[in-house]
N, C-alpha and C positions, 0 to 999 in steps of 0.2 A: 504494500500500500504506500503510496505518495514516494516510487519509488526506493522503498529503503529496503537495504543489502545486506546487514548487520545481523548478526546471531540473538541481538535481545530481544527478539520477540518471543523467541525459546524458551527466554528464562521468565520473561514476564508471565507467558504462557503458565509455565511450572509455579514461578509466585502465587498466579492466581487460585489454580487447584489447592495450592495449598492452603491459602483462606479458606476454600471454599470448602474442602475435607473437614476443615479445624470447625466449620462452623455446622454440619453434619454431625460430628460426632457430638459438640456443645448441645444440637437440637437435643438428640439421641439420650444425653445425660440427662437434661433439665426436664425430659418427657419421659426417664426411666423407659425408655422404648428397650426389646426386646429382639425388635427386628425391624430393619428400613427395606420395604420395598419387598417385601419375604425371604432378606436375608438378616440373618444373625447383623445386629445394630452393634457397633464398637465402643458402647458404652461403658468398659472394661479401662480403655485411656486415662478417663477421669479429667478435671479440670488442667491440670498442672502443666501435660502435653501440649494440650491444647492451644494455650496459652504461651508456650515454645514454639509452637508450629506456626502461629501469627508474629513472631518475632523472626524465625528462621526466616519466613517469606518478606518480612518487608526488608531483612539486609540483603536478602540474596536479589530483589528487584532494585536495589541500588547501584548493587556494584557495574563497572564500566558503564556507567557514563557521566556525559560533561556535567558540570553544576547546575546549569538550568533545567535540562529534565532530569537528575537529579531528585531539583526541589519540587518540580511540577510530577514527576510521578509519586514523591514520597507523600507528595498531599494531598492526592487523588486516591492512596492506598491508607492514607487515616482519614479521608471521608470517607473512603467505603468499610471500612473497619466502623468508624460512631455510625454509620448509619446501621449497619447489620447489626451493632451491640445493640442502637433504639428499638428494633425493629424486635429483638428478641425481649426487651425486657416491656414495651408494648404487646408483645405474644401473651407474656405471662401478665399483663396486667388483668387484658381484654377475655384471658381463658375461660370459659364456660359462658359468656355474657353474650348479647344479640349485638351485633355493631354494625352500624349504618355502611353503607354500599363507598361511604367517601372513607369511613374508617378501614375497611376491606381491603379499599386501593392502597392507602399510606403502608399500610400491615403489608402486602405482597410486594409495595417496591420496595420498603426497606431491605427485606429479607432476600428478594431475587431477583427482582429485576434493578437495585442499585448495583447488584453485580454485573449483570450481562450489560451496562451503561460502562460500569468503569472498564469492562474487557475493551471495548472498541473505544473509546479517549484514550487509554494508554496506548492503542497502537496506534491513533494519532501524535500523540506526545513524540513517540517515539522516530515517526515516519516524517516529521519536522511540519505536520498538519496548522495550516493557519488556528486560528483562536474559532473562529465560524464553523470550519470544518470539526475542529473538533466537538463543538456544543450539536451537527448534527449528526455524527454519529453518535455520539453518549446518549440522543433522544432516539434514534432508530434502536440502540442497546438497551433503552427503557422499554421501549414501545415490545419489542420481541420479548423481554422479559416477562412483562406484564401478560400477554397474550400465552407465554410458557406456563406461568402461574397459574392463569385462569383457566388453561387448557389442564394441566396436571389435577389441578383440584377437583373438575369435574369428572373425572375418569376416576374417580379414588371409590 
């Protein structure tokens, strides 16, 4: 994308899984789940890993490169980190209670579709993507997230 050559989309790639596992397993713990999806849930981890595994990834999506992406992926990976922490500790506010269609939405981006937003902003960060381009892939990476959420939840 926007021409770039470079190996760090690999690792950003890998960065990202690893959020996204750490925040898997956190569900898994904090809903004493037994099984994700009908497999055995890795809720055996505990908090402590977990909480390693969001530190392993935000150094390993730093390393090599310049200081300005840098600074603009390191704070695209602690918005998407507070947003997924809000989004979990809104989970457990909102648990067993009826919440409006607008609450629904806030509840599914933070959780999943602020992900698949920050997947494609960082491979514009990355790809030397203007400021615009970047703001419209991160809304096409919302827009599909949202649609992944609301697709998954109805098939449950």
């Amino acid at each position: 994308m926007f021409d770039y050559q470079g190996r760090g989309a690999i690792r950003l790639g890998a960065v990202v899984e690893i959020i996204h596992t750490a925040t898997l397993v956190h569900d898994d713990i904090i809903d004493e789940a037994q099984t994700r999806r009908g497999r055995p849930a890795a809720t055996r981890s505990g908090a402590t890993p977990n909480v390693c595994w969001r530190r392993l990834a935000l150094h390993a999506g730093l390393q090599g490169r310049g200081p300005g992406a840098k600074l603009r992926i390191l704070d695209t990976l602690i918005d998407l980190t507070q947003q997924m922490v809000e989004g979990e500790l809104l989970q457990m506010e909102k648990l067993g209670k009826l919440i409006s269609l607008d609450e629904y939405f806030d509840l599914i981006f933070r959780k999943t579709a602020c992900l698949f937003s920050v997947c494609m902003r960082m491979g514009a960060i990355l790809g030397g993507a203007s400021p615009e381009q970047e703001a419209s892939l991160g809304q096409y990476g919302r827009d599909l997230g949202m649609a992944f959420q609301i697709v998954t939840m109805c098939s449950i």
